[in-house]
N, C-alpha and C positions, 0 to 999 in steps of 0.2 A: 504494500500500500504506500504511496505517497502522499510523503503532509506538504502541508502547504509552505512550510520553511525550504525545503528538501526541493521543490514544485519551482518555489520563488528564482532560488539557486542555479536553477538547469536552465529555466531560460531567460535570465539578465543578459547571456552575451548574445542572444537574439534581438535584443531590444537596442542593442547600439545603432545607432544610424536608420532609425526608422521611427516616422512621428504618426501610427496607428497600431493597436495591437487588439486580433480577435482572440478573443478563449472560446474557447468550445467546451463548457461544462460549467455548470455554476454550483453543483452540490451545496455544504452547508456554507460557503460562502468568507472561510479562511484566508481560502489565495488567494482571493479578488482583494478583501481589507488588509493584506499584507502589498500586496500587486500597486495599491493607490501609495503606498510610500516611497516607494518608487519611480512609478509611472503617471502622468497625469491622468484622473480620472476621465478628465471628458473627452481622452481620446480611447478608449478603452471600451468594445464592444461585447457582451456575452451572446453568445447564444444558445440554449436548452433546449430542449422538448418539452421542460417544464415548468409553465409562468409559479407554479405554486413554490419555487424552489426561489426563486426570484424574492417572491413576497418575505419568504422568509429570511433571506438573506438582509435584505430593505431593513426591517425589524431588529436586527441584531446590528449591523454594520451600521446606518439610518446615516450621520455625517459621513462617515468616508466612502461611501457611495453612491451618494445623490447626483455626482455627476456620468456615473459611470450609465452608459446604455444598454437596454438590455433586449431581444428580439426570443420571443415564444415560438417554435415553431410545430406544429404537429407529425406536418410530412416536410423533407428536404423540397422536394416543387412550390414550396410556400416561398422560396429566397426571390426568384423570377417569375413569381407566377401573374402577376399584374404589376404593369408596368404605372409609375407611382403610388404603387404599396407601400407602408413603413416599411417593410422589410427591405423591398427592392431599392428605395430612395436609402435607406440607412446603407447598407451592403456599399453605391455605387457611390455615395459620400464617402464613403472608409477606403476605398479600393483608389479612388486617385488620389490617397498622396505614398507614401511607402508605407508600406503596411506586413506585417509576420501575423501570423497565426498559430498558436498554443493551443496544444489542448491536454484538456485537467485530465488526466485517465479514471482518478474513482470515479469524479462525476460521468463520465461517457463513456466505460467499460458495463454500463448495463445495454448498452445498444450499440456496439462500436461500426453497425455497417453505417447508420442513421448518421453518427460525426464522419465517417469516412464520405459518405456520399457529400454533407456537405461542406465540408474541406474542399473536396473536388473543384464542387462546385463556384467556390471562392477564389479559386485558384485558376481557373479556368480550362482544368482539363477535359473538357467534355464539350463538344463546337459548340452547343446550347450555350454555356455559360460562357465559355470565349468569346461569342458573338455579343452576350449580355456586357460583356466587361469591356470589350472593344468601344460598346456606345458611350460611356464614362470616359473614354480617351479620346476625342473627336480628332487628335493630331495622329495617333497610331490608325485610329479608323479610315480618318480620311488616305493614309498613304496604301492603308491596305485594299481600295477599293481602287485606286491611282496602276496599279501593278499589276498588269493581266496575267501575270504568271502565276501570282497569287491566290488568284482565284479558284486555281485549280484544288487548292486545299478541301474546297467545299466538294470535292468530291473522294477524297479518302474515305474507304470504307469504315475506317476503324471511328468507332466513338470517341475515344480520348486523342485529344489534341497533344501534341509536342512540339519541338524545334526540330528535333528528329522528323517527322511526320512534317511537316512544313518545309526542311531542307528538301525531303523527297520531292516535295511538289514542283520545286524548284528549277528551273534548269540548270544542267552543269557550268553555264555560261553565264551566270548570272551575274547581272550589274553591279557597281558599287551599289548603286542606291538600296538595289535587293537586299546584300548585304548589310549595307547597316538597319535596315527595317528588320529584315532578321532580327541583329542586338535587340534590336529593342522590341520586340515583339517578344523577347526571351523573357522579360520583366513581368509581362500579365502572366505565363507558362511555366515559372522558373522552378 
C-alpha cells in the first residue's frame, strides 16, 4: 500500500517544469492535503469515479483544498463526451499548458482498466482523444491539417495513436516542416 508521504515522494520530480498536474484517484484525501504544500492548489485537477469521495475529502481537508478541482466521472466517455461539458472545458483548460498526470494506486486499484482508459484518454492515445486535444492547440491543429501527408494518419488501423504510428504515415522524404510538427506533435503523444 502507498501512503501518501511515500505517494508525495515518487512524484515531486515529475512536477519540475510543468505548471498543471492531474491525479487520478482521490481516496480519503491524504495526498491531495499533502500535494497542496507543494503544488499550487488551483492548478491541481482530481478525477474519481466517485463524487462521494470528493465530499469527503472537502470535509476533512475544507482550507487546503478549496482551490483544488475536482471532475466525477461514471464512465471514461464522460471526459469528451459533449463538447462544453465541465469535464471537456476542464480537461482542454489543463491540457494547454504543460501538464503530468499521477495516479494514487489505493484510490484507483479498485478499477484500474476505468484510470487506465482514462489516462489514455488525456494523453491522447487513442485518435478520438488526439483529435479532442488537437482542438485545444489550434497552432498544432492548424499545421496538422496544412500537411497532406498527414493526413494519412487518419487512416491507421490501429486505435492508439503514437509518433511511431504517425512516423509510418509519413513519407520517407519528409520535409523539415514534417519534421518538426512531428517534435511537436510528440508533446500531446508523449
Amino acid at each position: 500500500m502507498v501512503d501518501a508521504h511515500g505517494w508525495i515522494q515518487r512524484i515531486t520530480p515529475q512536477l519540475r517544469g510543468i505548471s498543471r498536474l492531474i491525479v487520478l484517484g482521490c481516496g480519503s484525501g491524504d495526498h491531495l492535503a499533502r500535494l497542496v504544500e507543494i503544488f499550487p492548489p488551483s492548478k491541481i485537477l482530481v478525477i474519481d469515479k466517485n463524487a462521494e469521495n470528493w465530499r469527503e475529502c472537502r470535509k476533512r481537508f475544507a482550507l487546503e483544498l478549496t482551490e483544488v478541482q475536482f471532475l466525477a466521472l461514471r464512465t471514461p466517455g464522460e471526459l469528451f463526451a459533449r463538447p462544453g461539458s465541465k469535464s471537456s472545458t476542464t480537461i482542454f483548460e489543463f491540457v494547454k499548458h504543460s501538464y503530468t498526470i499521477a495516479r494514487y494506486l489505493p484510490a484507483t486499484a479498485s478499477d484500474p482498466e476505468f484510470y487506465d482508459e482514462i489516462e489514455g484518454l488525456i494523453s491522447g492515445r487513442t485518435q478520438i482523444s488526439f483529435a479532442a486535444l488537437l482542438k485545444c492547440r489550434p497552432e498544432l491543429s492548424t499545421l496538422f491539417e496544412q500537411v497532406p501527408q498527414l493526413s494519412r494518419v487518419h487512416q491507421i488501423d490501429e486505435e492508439r495513436i503514437s509518433i511511431k504510428n504517425i512516423m509510418a504515415a509519413l513519407s520517407p522524404h519528409a520535409e523539415q516542416s514534417d519534421v518538426l510538427l512531428v517534435r511537436a506533435l510528440g508533446e500531446l503523444i508523449a
